[in-house]
C-alpha positions as CSV (number, residue, x, y, z in Angstrom):
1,X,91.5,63.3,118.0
2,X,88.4,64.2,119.2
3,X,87.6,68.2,119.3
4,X,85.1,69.1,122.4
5,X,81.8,71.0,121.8
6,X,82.0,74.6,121.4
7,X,79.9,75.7,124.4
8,X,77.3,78.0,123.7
9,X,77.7,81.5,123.8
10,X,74.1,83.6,125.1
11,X,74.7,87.5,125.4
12,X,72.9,89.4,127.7
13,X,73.3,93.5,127.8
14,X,73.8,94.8,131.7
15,X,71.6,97.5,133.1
16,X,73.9,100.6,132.4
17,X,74.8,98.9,128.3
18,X,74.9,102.2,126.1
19,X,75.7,102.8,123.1
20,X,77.8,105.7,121.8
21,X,79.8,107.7,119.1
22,X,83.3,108.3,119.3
23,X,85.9,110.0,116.5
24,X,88.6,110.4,118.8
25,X,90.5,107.2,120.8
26,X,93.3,107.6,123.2
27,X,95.1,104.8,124.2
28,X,97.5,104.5,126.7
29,X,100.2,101.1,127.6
30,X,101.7,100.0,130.4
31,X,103.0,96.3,131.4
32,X,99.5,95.2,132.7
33,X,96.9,96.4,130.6
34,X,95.6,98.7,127.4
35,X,93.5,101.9,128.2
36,X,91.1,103.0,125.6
37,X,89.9,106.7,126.3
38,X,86.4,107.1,123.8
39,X,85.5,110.3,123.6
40,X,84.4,113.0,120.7
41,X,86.4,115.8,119.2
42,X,84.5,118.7,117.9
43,X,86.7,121.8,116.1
44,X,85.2,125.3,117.3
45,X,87.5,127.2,115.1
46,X,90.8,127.0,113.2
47,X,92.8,127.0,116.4
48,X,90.8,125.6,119.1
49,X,89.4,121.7,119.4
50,X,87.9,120.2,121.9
51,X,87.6,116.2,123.1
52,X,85.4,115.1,125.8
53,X,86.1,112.0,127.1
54,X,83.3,109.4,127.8
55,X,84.1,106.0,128.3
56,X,87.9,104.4,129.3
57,X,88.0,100.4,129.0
58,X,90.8,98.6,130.3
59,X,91.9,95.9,128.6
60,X,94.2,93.1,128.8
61,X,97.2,92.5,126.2
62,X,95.8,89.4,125.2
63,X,92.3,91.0,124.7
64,X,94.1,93.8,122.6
65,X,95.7,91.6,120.6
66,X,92.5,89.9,119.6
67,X,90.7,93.1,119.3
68,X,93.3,94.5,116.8
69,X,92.9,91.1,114.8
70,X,89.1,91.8,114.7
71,X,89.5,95.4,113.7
72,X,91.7,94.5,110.7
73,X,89.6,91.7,109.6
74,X,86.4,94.1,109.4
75,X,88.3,96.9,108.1
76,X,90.0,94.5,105.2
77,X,85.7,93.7,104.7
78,X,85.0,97.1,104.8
79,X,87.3,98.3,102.2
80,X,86.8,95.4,99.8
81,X,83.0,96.3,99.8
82,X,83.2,99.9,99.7
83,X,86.7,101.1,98.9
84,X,89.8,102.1,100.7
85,X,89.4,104.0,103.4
86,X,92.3,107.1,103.2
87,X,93.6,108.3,106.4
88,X,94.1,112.6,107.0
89,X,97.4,113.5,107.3
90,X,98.7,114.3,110.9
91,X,99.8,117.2,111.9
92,X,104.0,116.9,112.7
93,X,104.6,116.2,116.3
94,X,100.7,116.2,117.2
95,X,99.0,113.3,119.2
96,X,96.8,110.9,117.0
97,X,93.6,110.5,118.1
């Protein structure tokens, strides 16, 4: 059984590529697609936070899929280098983010 030739892959950034830090993800499902909401969270006191959304990415079920297989691949990496990572504790009935 002959296996064709992996074609090869060249990767090319568009005009408005950026780069950016999030700590808070949203993600919302319906029957078509995934949608990512990237954005930051910042605390300003004991009772206020704030999140300001930058970036939403659509993304198919299939590509969400392989994304979460990625994710848990690099994060198995990550903690076997470095340690495991602990999670904070969420707050009873509160969104995760």
């Amino acid at each position: 059984m002959n296996t064709p030739p992996q074609p090869n892959i060249k990767f090319a950034q568009t005009p408005d590529y950026r780069e950016a830090y999030a700590n808070s993800v949203q993600i919302r499902v319906n029957v078509w697609d995934f949608f990512l909401v990237f954005g930051t969270m910042q605390q300003s006191s004991e009772t206020q936070v704030e999140l300001r959304n930058f970036q939403g990415i659509y993304l198919s079920p299939q590509q969400a899929k392989a994304l979460m297989a990625l994710l848990q691949q690099n994060v198995a990496n990550y903690e076997a280098a470095f340690g495991q990572l602990q999670l904070e504790p969420r707050a009873p009935g509160g969104p995760v983010h």
